[in-house]
SEKOLDREN-595553 format. One record per residue (C-alpha): residue number from 1; x, y, z; residue in one letter. Coordinates in steps of 0.5 Angstrom, whole numbers. Example, Ala and Ser with C-alpha at 12.3 -4.5 7.8 and 13.67 -1.06 7.14 Angstrom:
# SEKOLDREN-595553
<atom resi="1" east="25" north="-9" up="16" resn="A"/>
<atom resi="2" east="27" north="-2" up="14" resn="S"/>
# end
This chain:
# SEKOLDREN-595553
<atom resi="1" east="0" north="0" up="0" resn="X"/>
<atom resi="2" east="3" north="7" up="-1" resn="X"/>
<atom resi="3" east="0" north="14" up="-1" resn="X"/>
<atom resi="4" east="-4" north="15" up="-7" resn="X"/>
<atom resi="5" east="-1" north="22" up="-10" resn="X"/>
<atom resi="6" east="6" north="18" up="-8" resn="X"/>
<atom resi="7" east="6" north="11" up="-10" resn="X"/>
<atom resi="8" east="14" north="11" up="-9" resn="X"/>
<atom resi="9" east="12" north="13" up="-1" resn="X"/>
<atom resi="10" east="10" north="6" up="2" resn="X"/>
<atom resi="11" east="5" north="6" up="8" resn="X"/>
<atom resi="12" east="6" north="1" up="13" resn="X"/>
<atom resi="13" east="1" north="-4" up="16" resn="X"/>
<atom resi="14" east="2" north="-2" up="23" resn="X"/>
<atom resi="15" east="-3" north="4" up="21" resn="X"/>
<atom resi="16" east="-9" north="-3" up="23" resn="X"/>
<atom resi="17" east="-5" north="-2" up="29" resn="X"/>
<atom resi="18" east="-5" north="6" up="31" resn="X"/>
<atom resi="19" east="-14" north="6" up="27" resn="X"/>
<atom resi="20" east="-16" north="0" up="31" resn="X"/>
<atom resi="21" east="-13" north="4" up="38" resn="X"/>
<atom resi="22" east="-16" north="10" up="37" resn="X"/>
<atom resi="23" east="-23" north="7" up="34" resn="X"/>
<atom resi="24" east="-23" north="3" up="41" resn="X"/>
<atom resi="25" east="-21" north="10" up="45" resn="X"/>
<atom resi="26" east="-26" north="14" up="40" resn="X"/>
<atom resi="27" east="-33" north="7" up="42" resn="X"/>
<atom resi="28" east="-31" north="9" up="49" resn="X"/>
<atom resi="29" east="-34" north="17" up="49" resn="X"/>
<atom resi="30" east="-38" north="16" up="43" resn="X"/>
<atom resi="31" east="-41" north="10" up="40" resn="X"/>
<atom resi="32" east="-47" north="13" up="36" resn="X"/>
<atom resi="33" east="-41" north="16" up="31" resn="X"/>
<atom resi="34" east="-36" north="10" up="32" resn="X"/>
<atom resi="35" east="-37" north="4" up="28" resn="X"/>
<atom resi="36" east="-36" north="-3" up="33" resn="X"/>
<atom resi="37" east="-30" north="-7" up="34" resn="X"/>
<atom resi="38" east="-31" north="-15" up="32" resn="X"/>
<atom resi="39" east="-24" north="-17" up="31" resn="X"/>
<atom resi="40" east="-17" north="-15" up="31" resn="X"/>
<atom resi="41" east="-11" north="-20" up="28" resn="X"/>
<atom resi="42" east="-4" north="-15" up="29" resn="X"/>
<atom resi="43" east="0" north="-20" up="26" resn="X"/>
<atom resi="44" east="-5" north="-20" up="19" resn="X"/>
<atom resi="45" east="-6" north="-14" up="19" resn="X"/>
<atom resi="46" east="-14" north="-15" up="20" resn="X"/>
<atom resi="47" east="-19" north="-11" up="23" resn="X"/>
<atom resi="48" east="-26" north="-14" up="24" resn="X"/>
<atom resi="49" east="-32" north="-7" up="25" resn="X"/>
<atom resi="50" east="-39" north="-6" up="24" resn="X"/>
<atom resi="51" east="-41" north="-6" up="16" resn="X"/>
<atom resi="52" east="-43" north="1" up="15" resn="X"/>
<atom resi="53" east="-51" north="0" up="12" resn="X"/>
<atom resi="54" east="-55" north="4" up="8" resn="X"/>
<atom resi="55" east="-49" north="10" up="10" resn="X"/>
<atom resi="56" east="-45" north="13" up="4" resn="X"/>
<atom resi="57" east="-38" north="16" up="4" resn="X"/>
<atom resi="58" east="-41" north="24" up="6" resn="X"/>
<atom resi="59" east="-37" north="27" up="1" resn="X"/>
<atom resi="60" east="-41" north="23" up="-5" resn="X"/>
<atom resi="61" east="-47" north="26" up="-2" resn="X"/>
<atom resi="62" east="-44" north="33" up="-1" resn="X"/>
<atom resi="63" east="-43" north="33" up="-9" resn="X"/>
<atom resi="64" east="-50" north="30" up="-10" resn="X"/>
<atom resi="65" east="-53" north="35" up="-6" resn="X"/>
<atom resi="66" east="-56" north="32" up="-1" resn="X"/>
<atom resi="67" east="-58" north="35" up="5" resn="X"/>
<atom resi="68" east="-56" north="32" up="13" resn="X"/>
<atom resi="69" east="-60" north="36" up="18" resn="X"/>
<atom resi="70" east="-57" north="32" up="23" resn="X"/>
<atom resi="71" east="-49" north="32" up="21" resn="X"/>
<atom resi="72" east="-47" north="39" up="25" resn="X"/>
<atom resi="73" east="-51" north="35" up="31" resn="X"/>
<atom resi="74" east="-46" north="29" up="30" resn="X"/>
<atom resi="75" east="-40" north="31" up="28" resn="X"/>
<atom resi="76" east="-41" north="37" up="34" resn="X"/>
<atom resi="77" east="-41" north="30" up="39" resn="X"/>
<atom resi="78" east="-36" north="27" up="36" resn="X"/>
<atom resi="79" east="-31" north="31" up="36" resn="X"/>
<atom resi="80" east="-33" north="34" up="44" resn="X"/>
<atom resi="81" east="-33" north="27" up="46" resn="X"/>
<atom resi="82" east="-26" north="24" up="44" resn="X"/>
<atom resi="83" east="-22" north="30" up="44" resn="X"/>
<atom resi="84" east="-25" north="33" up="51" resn="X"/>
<atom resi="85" east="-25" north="26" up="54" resn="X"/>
<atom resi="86" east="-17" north="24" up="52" resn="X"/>
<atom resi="87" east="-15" north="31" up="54" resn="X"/>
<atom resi="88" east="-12" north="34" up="61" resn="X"/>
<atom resi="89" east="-19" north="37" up="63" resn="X"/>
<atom resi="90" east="-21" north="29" up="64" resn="X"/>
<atom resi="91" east="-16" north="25" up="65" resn="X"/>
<atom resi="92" east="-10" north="25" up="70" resn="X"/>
<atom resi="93" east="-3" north="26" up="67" resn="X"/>
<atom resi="94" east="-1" north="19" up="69" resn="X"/>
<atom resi="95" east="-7" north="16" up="65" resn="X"/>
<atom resi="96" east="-6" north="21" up="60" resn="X"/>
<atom resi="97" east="1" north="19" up="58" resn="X"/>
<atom resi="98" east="-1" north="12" up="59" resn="X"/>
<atom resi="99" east="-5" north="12" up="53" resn="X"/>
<atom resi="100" east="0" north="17" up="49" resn="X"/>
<atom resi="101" east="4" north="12" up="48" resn="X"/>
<atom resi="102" east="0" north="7" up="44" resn="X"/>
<atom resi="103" east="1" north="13" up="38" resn="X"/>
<atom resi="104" east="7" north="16" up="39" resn="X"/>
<atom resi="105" east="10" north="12" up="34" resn="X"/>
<atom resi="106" east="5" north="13" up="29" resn="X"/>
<atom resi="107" east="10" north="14" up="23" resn="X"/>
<atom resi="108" east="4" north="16" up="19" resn="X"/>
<atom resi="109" east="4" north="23" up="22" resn="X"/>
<atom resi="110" east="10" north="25" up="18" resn="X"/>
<atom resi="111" east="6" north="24" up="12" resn="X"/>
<atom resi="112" east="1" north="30" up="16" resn="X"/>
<atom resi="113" east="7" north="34" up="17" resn="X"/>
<atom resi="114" east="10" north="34" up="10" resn="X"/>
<atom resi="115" east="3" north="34" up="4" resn="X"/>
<atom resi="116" east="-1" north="39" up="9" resn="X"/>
<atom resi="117" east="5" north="44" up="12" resn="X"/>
<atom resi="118" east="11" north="43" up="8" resn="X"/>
<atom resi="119" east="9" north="40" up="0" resn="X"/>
<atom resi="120" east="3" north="45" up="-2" resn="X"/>
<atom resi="121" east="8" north="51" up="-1" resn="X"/>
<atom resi="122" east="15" north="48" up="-5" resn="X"/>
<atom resi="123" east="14" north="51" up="-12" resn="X"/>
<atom resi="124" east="15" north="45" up="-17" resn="X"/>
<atom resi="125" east="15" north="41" up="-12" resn="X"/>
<atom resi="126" east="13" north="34" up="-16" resn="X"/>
<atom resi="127" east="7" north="31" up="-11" resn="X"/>
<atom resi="128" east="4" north="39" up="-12" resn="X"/>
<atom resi="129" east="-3" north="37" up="-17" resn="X"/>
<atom resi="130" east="-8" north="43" up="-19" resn="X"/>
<atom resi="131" east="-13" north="44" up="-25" resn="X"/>
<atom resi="132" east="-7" north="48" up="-30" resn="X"/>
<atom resi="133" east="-10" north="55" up="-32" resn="X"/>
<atom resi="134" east="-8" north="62" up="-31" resn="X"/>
<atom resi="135" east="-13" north="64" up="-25" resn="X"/>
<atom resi="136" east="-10" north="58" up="-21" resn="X"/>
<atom resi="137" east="-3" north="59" up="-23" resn="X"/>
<atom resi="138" east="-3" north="66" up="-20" resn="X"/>
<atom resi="139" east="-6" north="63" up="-14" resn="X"/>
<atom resi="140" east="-1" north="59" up="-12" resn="X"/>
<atom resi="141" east="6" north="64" up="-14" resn="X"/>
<atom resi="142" east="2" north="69" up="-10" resn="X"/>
<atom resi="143" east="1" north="64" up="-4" resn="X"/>
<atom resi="144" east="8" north="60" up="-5" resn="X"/>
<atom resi="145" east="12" north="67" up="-5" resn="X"/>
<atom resi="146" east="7" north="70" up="1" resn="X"/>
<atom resi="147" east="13" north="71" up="7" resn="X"/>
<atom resi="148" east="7" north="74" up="12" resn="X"/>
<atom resi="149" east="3" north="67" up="9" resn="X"/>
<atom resi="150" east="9" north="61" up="10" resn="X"/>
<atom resi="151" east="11" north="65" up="17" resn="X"/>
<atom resi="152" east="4" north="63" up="20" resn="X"/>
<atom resi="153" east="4" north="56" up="16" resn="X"/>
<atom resi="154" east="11" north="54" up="20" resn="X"/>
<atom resi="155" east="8" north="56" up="27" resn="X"/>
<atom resi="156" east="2" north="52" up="25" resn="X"/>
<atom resi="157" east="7" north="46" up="24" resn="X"/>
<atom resi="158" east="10" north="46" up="30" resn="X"/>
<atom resi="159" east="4" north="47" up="34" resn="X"/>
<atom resi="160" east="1" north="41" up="30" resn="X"/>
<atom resi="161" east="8" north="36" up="32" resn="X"/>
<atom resi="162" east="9" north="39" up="40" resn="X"/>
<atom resi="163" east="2" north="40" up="42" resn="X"/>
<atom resi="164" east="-1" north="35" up="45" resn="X"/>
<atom resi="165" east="-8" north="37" up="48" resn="X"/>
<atom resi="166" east="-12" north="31" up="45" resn="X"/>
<atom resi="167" east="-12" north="25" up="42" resn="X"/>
<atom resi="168" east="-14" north="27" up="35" resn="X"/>
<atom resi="169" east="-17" north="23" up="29" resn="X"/>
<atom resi="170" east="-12" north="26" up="25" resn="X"/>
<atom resi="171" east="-16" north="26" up="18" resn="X"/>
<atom resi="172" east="-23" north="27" up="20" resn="X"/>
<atom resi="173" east="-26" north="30" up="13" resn="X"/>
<atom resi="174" east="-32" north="29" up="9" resn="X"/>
<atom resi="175" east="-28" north="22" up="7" resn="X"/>
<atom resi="176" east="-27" north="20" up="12" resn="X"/>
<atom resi="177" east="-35" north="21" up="15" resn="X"/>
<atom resi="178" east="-40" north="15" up="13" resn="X"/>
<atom resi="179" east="-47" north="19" up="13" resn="X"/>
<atom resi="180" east="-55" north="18" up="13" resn="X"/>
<atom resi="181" east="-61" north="23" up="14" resn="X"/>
<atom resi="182" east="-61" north="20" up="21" resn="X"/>
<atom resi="183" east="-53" north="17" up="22" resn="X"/>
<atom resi="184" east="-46" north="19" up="22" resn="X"/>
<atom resi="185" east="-40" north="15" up="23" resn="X"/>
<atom resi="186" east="-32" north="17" up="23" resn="X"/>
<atom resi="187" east="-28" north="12" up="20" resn="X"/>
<atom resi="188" east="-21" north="12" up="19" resn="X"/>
<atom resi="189" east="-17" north="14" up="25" resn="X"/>
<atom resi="190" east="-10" north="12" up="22" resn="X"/>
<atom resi="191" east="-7" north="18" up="23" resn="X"/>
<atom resi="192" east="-9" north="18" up="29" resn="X"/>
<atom resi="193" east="-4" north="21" up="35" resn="X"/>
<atom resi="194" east="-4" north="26" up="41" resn="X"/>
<atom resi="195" east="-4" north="32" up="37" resn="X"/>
<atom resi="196" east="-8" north="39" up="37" resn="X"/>
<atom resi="197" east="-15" north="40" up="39" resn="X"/>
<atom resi="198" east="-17" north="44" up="34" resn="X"/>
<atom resi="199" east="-14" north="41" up="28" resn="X"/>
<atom resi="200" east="-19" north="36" up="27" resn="X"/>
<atom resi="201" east="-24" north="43" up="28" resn="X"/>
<atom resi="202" east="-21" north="46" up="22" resn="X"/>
<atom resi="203" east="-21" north="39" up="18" resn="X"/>
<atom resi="204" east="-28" north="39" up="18" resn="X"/>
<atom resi="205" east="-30" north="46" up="18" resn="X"/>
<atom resi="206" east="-24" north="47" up="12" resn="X"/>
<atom resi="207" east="-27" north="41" up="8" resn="X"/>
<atom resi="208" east="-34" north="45" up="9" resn="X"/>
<atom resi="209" east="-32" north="50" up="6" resn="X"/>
<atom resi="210" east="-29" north="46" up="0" resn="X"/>
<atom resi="211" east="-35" north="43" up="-1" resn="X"/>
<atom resi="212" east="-38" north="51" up="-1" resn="X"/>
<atom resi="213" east="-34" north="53" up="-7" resn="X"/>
<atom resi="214" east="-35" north="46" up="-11" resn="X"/>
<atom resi="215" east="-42" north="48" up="-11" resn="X"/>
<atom resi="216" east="-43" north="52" up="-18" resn="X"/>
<atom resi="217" east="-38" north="47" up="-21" resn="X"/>
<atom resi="218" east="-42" north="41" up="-20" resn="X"/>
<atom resi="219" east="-48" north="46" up="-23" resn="X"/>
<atom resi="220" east="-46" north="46" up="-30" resn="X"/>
<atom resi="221" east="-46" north="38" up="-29" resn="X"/>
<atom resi="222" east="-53" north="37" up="-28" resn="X"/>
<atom resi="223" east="-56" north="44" up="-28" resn="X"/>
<atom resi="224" east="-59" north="45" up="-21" resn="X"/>
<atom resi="225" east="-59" north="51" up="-18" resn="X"/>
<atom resi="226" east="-55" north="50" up="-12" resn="X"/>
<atom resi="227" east="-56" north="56" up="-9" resn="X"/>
<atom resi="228" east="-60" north="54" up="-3" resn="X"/>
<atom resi="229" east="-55" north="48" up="-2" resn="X"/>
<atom resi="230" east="-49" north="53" up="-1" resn="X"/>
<atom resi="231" east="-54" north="57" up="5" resn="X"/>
<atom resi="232" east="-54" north="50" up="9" resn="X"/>
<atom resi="233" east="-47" north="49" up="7" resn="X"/>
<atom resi="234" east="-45" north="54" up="11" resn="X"/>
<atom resi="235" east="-50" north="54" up="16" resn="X"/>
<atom resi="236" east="-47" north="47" up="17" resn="X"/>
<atom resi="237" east="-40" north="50" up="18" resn="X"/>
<atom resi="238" east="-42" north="56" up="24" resn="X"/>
<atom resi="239" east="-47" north="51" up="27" resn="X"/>
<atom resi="240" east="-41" north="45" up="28" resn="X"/>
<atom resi="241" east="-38" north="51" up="31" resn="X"/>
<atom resi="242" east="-42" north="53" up="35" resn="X"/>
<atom resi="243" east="-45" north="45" up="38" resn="X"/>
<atom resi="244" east="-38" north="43" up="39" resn="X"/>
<atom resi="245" east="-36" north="49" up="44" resn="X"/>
<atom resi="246" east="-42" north="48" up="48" resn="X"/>
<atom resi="247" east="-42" north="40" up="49" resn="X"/>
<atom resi="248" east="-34" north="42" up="50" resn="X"/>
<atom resi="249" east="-35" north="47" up="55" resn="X"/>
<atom resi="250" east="-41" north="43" up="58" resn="X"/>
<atom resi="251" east="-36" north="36" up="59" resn="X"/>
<atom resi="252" east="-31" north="41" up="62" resn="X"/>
<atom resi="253" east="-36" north="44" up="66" resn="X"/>
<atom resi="254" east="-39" north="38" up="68" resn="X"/>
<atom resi="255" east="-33" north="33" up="68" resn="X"/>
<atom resi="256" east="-26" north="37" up="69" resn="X"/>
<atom resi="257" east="-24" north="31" up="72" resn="X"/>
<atom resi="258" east="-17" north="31" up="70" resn="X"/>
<atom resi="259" east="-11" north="35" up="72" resn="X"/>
<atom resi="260" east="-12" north="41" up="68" resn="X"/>
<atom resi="261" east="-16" north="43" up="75" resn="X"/>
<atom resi="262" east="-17" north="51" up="74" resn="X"/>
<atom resi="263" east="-15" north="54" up="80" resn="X"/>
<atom resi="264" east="-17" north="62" up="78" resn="X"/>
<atom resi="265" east="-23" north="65" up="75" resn="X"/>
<atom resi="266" east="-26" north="58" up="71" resn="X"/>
<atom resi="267" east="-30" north="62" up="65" resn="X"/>
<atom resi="268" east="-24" north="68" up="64" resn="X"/>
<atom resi="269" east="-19" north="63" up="63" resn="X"/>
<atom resi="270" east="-25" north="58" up="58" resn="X"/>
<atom resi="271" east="-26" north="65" up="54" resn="X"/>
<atom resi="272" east="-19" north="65" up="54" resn="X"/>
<atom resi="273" east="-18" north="57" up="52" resn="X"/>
<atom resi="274" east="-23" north="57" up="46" resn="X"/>
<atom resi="275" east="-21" north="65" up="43" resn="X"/>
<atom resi="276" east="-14" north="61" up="41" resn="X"/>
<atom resi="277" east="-18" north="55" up="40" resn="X"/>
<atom resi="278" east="-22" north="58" up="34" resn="X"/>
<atom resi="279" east="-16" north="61" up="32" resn="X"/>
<atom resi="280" east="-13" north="55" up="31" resn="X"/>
<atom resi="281" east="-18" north="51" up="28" resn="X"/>
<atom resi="282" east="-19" north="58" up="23" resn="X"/>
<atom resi="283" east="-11" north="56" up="21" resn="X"/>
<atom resi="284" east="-12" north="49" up="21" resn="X"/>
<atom resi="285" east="-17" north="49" up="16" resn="X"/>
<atom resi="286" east="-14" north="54" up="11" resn="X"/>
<atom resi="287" east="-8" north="49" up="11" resn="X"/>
<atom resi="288" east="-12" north="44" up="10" resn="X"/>
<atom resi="289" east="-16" north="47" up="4" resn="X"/>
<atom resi="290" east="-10" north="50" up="1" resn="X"/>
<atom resi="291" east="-6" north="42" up="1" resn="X"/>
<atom resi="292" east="-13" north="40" up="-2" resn="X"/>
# end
């Protein structure tokens, strides 16, 4: 197996390891979004889940332009239940690392690090794809020469590979969420490690908007006014916004059993806490936009 846009760059079969890990963690907190684990063989590389059905890949109902009320409902739990869950304001810091080290050698996170905060900004650089036309070139010669612009990409990067707040899905876009009307499953943890809450925030959130401005393309194909849909797509990104600060702050209100205990004035240093939050996802998403 290797990366698709690199086929000389080979993945290894641990990754079964590091994904069946995570979604056992992930069960734990949020088992309406995490498919069952049945069966697990390290030696063969096998794991056993739940077949997923009627669900389809969220990305293909996107472009089909199918309407989920319940998603920023869902993705909100999900993502306020794993990441709160596996973080200091819930675990103790010995439990913590304990956990830690079932992912500190994902090997995969290098291939995060390279294709989202490293590759995008290399002029030429040969695992770089985009639709060649004039407008697109322009884009990318003003983003790769923007020195203010790499700056913050580089800062972005270091907190990605020293910020260990939370074990984070490390991939969660809209591949990687199996959806009905009424349903929604995260797949595919392989990516999986300590990491900042707020890139799987931004990884969402990012691939919201994507879908957004694809909208108008998928228009010349079947000739359907999209407009509507574009309304509720953003919706969608404020509402998981919004759903996922409140669960977040509800679980740290109502469980802050870690040995993140506030000793000073709990709701400044929240407002604090999720002020650089929202920057962080802001980034986040703007990389993982700008890699796709």
């Amino acid at each position: 197996d290797y990366i698709r846009i690199a086929p000389t760059w080979k993945l290894t079969t641990r990754r079964v390891w590091w994904e069946r890990n995570a979604l056992v963690e992930q069960y734990k907190y949020a088992p309406l979004h995490v498919p069952k684990q049945y069966y697990f063989n390290q030696d063969l590389a096998v794991n056993v889940m739940e077949y997923l059905y009627p669900h389809i890949i969220l990305r293909k109902g996107l472009i089909a332009g199918i309407v989920y009320p319940k998603l920023a409902e869902h993705v909100s739990e999900f993502l306020a239940a794993t990441l709160f869950h596996t973080s200091d304001l819930f675990l103790k810091s010995e439990e913590k690392r304990t956990l830690m080290s079932q992912f500190v050698d994902n090997a995969l996170i290098h291939l995060t690090e390279s294709v989202i905060f490293h590759e995008p900004y290399i002029p030429n650089h040969p695992n770089n794809r985009w639709t060649k036309n004039t407008q697109l070139e322009q884009m990318i010669t003003v983003i790769q020469s923007d020195k203010q612009h790499l700056n913050e990409v580089s800062l972005l990067k270091e907190k990605f590979m020293n910020q260990t707040q939370a074990l984070i899905h490390g991939d969660i876009h809209t591949g990687s969420l199996m959806v009905t009307e009424d349903s929604t499953y995260a797949i595919d943890p392989e990516f999986a490690y300590f990491g900042p809450i707020g890139f799987d925030v931004g990884a969402f959130i990012g691939n919201v908007w994507l879908s957004w401005f694809s909208q108008d393309g998928y228009t010349k194909t079947d000739n359907l006014d999209r407009t509507q849909y574009k309304h509720w797509l953003a919706q969608l990104s404020v509402q998981s916004w919004n759903l996922f600060v409140s669960k977040f702050l509800n679980l740290w209100n109502t469980k802050n059993n870690g040995d993140f205990a506030i000793i000073g004035d709990k709701i400044a240093l929240q407002e604090v806490y999720i002020t650089n939050l929202f920057q962080d996802t802001l980034g986040f998403a703007a990389c993982k936009m700008t890699r796709r």
